[in-house]
N, C-alpha and C positions, 0 to 999 in steps of 0.2 A: 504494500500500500504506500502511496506517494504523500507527502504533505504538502501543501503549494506554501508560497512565502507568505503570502496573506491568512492562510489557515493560522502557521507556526506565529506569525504576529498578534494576530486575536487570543493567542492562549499563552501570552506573557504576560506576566505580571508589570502594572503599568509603572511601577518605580526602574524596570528592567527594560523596557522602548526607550529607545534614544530619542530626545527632544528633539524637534522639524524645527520651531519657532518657538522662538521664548523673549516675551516682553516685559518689563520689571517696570513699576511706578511709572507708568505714562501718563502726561496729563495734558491736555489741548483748549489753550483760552480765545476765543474770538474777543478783543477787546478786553471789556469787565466778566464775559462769561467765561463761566469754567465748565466748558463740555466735558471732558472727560477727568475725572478725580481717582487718581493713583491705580489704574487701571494693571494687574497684575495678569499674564496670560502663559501658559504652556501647551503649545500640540505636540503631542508626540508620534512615533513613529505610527501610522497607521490608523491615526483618530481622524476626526472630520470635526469642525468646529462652523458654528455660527452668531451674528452678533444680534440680540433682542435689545431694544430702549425706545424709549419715548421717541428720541428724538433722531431723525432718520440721516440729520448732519452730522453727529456723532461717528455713529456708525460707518458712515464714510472717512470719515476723517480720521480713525483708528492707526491706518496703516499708511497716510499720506501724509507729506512733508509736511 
């Protein structure tokens, strides 16, 4: 029986996946606002992530200059 790389990845323990992306204390002000407040992120090897908020500027703005 074979194991594909995506099987063998779903059945690691997720301190053992190597992080893809990793963002520590981000924070994004337009002006006086403060869109995003100490925004901490880790994907790892094999996860799918998405971003939920009110505000759809945000969200955008996570991973831009």
């Amino acid at each position: 029986m074979s194991v594909t790389t995506s099987e063998a990845i779903s059945t690691m323990a997720t301190e053992e996946r190597k992080p893809m992306i990793e963002c520590r204390d981000v924070h994004k002000y337009y002006a006086d606002y403060h869109a995003l407040r100490g925004i901490d992120l880790t994907i790892r090897e094999g996860e799918f992530s998405r971003f939920w908020g009110r505000r759809a500027a945000a969200r955008r703005r996570f991973c831009a200059p």
